[in-house]
N, C-alpha and C positions, 0 to 999 in steps of 0.2 A: 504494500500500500504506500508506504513511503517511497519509494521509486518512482513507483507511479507518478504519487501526486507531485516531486521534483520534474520527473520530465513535463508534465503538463503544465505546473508553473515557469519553464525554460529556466530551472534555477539549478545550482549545485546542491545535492542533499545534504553534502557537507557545510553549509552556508543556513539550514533550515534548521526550524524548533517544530516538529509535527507532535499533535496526537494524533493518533489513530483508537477509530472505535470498531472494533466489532463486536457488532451484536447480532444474534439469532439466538436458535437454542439453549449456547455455549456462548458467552461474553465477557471481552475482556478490554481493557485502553492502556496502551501503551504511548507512552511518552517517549519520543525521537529527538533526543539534540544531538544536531548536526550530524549527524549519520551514526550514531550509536543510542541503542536502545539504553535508557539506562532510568528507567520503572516502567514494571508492569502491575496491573491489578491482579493477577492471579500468584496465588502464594507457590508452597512446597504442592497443592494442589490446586484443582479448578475453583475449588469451593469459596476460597477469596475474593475476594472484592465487589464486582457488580451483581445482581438479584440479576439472575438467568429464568430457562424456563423451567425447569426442576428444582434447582438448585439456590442454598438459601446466599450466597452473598456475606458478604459481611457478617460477624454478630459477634456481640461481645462475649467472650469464654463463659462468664459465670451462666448464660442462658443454659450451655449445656451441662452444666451439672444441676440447675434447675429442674432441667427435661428428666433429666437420671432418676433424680429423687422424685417429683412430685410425680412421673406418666412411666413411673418403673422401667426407662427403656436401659436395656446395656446398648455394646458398642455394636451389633448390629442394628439395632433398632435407632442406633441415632445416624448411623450410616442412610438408610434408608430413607428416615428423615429429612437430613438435609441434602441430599442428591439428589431425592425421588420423588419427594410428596411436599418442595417447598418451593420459595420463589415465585414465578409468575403463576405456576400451576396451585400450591398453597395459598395464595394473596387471593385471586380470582374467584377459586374454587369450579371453573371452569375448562379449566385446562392450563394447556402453554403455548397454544397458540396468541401471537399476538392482533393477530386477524380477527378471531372468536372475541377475546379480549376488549377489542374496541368498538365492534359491531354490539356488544352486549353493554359499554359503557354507554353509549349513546342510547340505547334504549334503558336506560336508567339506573343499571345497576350497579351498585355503590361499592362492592365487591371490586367487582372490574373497574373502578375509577381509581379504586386504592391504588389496585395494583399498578395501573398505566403512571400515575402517580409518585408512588415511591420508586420503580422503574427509571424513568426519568430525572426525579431527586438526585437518583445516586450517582447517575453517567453524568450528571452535571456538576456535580461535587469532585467527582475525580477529577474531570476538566481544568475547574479551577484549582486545584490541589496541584495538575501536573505541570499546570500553569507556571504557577508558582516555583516547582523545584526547577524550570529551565529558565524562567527568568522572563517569561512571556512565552508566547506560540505565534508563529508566522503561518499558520494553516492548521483545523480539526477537521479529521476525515471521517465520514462513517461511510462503514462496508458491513456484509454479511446480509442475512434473508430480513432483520427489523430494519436495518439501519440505509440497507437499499431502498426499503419499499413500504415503510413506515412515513407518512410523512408529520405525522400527528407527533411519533417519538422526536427528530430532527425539530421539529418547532419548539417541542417541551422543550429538549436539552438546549436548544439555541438561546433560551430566553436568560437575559438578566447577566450577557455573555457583553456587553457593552463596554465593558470598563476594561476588555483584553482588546477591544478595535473589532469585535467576532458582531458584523449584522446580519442577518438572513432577509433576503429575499422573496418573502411568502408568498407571491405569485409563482417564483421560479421553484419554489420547493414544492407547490402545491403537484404543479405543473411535471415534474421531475419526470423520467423512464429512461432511468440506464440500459444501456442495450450493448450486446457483443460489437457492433459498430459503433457504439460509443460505450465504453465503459467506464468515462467519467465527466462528471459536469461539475459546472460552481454555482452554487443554488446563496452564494454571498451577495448582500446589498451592494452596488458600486462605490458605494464610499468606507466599505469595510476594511480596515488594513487586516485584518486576519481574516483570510481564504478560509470557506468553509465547504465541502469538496463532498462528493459521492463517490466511492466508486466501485464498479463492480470484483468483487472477489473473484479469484481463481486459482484453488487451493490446488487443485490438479496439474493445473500446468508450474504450479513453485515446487510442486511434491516432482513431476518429472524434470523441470531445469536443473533440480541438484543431483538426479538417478542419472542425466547426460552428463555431468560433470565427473562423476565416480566411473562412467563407463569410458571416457576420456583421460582415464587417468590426471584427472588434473591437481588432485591431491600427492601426485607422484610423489615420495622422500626426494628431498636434496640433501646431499650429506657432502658435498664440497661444494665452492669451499667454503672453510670456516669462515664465520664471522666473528670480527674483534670485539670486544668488549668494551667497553670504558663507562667509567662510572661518574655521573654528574652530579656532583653536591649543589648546596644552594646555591642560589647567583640571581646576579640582577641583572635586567635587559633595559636602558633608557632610551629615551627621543632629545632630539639635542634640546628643547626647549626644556625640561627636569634637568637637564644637566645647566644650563646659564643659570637656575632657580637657584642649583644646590653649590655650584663651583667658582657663580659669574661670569658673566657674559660674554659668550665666545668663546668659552673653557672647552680645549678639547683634551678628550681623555688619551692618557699614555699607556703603550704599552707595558707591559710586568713579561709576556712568551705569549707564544702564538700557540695557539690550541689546532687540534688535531683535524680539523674541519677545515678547509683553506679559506683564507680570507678574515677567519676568526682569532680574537684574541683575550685572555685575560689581562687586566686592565691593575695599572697598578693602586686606582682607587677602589676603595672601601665606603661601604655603609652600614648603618645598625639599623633591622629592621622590628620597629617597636608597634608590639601589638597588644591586644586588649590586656592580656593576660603577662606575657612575659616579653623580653627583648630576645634579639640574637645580633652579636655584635662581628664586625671583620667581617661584610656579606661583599664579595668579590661581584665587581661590575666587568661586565664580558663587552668585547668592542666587535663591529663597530657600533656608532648608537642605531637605534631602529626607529620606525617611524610610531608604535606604539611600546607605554612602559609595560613592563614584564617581569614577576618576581617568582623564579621558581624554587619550592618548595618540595620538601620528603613530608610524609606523613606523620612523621614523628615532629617535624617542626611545625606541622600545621597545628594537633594541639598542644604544641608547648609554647604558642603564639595566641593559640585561646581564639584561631578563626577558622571558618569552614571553607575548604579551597577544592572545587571542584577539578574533576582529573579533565585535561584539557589537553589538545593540539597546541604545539607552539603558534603565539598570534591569536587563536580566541579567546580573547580577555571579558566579554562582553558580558556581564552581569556575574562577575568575579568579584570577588569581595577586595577592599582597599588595604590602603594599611601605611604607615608613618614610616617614613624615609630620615633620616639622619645623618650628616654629614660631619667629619671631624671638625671643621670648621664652626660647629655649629649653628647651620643653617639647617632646619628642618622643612620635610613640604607631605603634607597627606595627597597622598593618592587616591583618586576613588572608585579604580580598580583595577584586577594586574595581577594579583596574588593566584596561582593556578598549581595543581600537580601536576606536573608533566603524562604525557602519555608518553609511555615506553615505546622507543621508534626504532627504524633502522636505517641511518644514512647508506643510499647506494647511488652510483650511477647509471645509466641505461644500460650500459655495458653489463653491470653484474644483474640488473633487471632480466634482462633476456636468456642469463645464465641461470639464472635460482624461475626463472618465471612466473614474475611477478609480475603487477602493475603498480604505479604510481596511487596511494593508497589503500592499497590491498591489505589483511588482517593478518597477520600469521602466526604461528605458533614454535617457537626457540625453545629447543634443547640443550642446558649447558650441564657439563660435565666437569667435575672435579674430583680429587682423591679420593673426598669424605663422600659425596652425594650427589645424584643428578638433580635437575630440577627446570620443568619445564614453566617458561614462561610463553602466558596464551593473550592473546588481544592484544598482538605487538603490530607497531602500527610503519607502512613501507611509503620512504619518502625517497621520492625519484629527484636527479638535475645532476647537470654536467657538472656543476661543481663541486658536487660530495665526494668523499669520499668512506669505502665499503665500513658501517661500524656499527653496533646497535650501542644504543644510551640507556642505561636504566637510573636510580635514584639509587641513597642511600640504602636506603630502607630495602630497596628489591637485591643489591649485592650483599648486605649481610645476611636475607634470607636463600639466597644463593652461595653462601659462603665465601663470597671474593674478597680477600682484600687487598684493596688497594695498594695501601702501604704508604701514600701521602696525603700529605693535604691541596687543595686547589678545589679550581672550579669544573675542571673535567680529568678523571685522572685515569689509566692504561693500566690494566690487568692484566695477568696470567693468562686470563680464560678466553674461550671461543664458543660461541653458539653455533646450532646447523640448524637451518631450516626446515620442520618436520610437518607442516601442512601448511597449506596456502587455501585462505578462505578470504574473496572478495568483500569489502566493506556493504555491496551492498548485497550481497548474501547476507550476513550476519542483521542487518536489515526485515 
């Protein structure tokens, strides 16, 4: 669905904040930033999140030990319960069709209002929830047998969506028929900045794109050659104008050695970066400046900094939390965003792209080996240009769970170790 709805916006999915709904029998909303999923409403099982057609959705634990005691059921009896005999089917008392459901609301019955009701509530509550965790949405999708062809659901949930730029077009939604020659439409008001989008599912043809893929060997092993390692501690990335703030005007920064990356360098200035909770002082500025600031972070400094820094591509700064820059000099400047975890990458050039076969983007998954222990790193992310050179980067934090050590200190530093490339899965596969 997120593909989809990128190619039919002409935009990069990497560039987008999507939910996606599907609803029918089985419904779930996952939240897309910028081309990784990263929440879905469905838990360790289906059972989580949105009220389906069987199945109850949401509920707070205590209800089931309620059920135990007061309606003597055990664990099959609550199995059965909440899978079989709740949610749209339990609310209605009608069933689980949603079709049944709304022809019976409009003929009065208040059963069936509930249900269409609390239905609706909850796809709307996630909405704004997933809203929330990406920092806005640039487009909500609904697909599957409600969300296609429901137009009463798509109204409910649209409503009171205002305050994210989300208008609906109630003529075009009324109006709506996804069709195999169109299997998507934008049923958004023209002054909507958040696309609100249809589009037809097709679970069959993503179930066989990936059976072509494995028949293609395209998860083939690559085991040469290795990939170098090196390990990036924290560090700062500036724009020249943070630098005239913090150094004065016109200040260009010096090099300290030229980092492993061509073109790149660590810088012989320093800064402390001071957060809610705690400091970290001597934080190495990497050259040259860039056109946006940029403070990357391990997990372990994120909370010993007392902020929440989402894992990030270098460059998406975009509703990343801030944070107080400090300068020996004693010139401070608040940032008011920038702070990110890196996503764990691999610098290559096309040259080794066409060796390991890869794309620009692409997902992969690293095996690294050492005396004591292997350990595979997955959702490692493949950055193509003539100017790199072969390297993957991980944090502190992923080389002591890895066991590497370094053995210095700096802002990027060269290990022992080597990873091989053990599967290659497309970004928007994983999608």
């Amino acid at each position: 669905m997120a593909q989809r709805a990128a190619e039919y916006l002409k935009a990069d999915l990497r560039q987008l904040r999507l939910i996606t709904c599907h609803l029918g029998n089985g419904a779930s909303v996952c939240a897309v930033e910028y081309g990784r999923s990263v929440e879905t409403s469905m838990g360790m099982t289906p059972l989580e999140g949105l009220v389906m057609g069987t199945r109850s959705g949401d509920l707070d634990p205590g209800i089931l030990l309620y059920l135990m005691e007061k309606e003597n059921l055990d664990r099959k009896g609550l199995d059965a319960l909440l899978n079989r005999q709740s949610g749209l089917q339990g609310l209605s008392g009608v069933g689980n069709d949603m079709r049944d459901i709304v022809e019976r609301a409009a003929e009065g019955d208040e059963a069936c209002r509930l249900a269409i009701h609390v239905f609706a509530h909850r796809l709307r509550k996630y909405i704004g929830a997933y809203a929330a965790v990406m920092g806005g949405v640039d487009a909500i999708i609904f697909t599957g047998g409600i969300g296609e062809n429901s137009a009463i659901i798509r109204h409910r949930a649209s409503q009171r969506l205002d305050f994210l730029g989300a208008s609906l077009d109630e003529d075009m939604n009324r109006d709506l028929d996804v069709t195999p020659n169109q299997p998507i439409e934008d049923i958004s008001a023209s002054h909507s900045r958040c696309k609100i989008l249809v589009v037809a599912t097709d679970e069959q043809y993503a179930i066989a794109q990936q059976t072509s893929k494995l028949i293609e060997e395209r998860y083939k092993v690559n085991t040469v050659p290795p990939i170098p390692i090196a390990v990036s501690a924290r560090h700062i990335h500036l724009c020249q104008a943070t630098v005239d703030k913090l150094f004065g005007v016109g200040y260009q920064l010096t090099e300290y050695r030229p980092l492993s990356q061509p073109g790149q360098f660590a810088c012989n200035e320093k800064l402390t970066l001071v957060g809610p909770k705690n400091r970290i002082e001597n934080v190495r500025i990497l050259g040259p400046v860039r056109d946006k600031d940029q403070v990357e972070i391990s997990r372990t400094d994120e909370f010993f900094l007392g902020i929440d820094a989402p894992i990030r591509e270098s460059g998406h700064v975009e509703n990343s939390p801030g944070i107080t820059l400090l300068a020996e000099n004693g010139n401070k400047l608040d940032i008011k965003e920038g702070v990110i975890c890196a996503w764990r990458h691999i610098h290559m050039t096309p040259e080794d792209a066409e060796i390991f076969g890869v794309q620009d983007r692409d997902v992969v998954e690293i095996r690294v080996e050492n005396e004591e222990r292997g350990l595979t790193f997955g959702n490692v992310l493949i950055r193509i240009s003539p100017k790199f050179k072969l390297e993957m980067h991980i944090d502190t934090d992923e080389a002591n769970a890895a066991e590497l050590n370094p053995g210095a200190v700096g802002a990027l530093m060269d290990t022992e170790a080597s990873g091989h490339l053990v599967k290659r899965k497309t970004q928007y596969d994983k999608v």
